[in-house]
C-alpha positions, -999 to 999 in steps of 0.1 A, spaced: 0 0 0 18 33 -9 11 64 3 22 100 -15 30 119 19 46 149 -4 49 157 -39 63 191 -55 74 178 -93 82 213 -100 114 208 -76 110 168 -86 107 163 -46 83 135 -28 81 114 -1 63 82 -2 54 61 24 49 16 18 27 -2 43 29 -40 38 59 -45 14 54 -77 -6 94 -76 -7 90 -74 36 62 -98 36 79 -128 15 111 -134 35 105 -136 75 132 -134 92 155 -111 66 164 -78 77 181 -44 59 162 -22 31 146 -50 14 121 -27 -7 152 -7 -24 139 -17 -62 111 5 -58 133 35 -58 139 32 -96 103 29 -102 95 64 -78 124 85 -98 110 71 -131 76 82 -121 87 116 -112 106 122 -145 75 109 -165 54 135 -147 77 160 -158 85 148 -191 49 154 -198 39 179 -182 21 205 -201 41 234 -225 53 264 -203 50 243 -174 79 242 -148 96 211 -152 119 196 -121 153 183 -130 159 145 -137 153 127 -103 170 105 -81 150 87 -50 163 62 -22 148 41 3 155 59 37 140 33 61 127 1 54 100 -24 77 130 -51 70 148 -31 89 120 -30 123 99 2 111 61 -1 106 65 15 72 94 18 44 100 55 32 111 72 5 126 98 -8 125 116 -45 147 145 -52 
């Protein structure tokens, strides 16, 4: 279940939150940033958005996003970051 907390893809900026990982869910027992593939999707996302945004809109730079904490690693929910 993913949550936009924050989105600003004139600054190609978010924050996304990811209740019940399938990544978390499949292997019990494992622990570190398990949900890190998802990164790749968000900053694709974000450039999409901006690669088709509408002419003489602002468009962000090309984006980059990381998985800051992840429910493999103990948290309730794995969060990202776009920039």
């Amino acid at each position: 279940l993913f949550s936009i907390v924050e989105a600003d893809p004139a600054t190609s900026n978010a924050r996304i939150h990811l209740h019940h990982s399938s990544f978390v869910l499949a292997q019990p027992g494992k622990h570190g940033k398990l949900c890190y593939m998802f990164a790749g999707w968000f900053a694709g996302a974000m450039d999409w958005v901006n690669d088709t945004a509408p002419e003489g809109a602002a468009k962000g730079p090309r984006a980059k996003s990381a998985e800051m904490q992840c429910a493999g690693e103990g948290h309730d929910c794995c969060v990202f970051h776009v920039t």
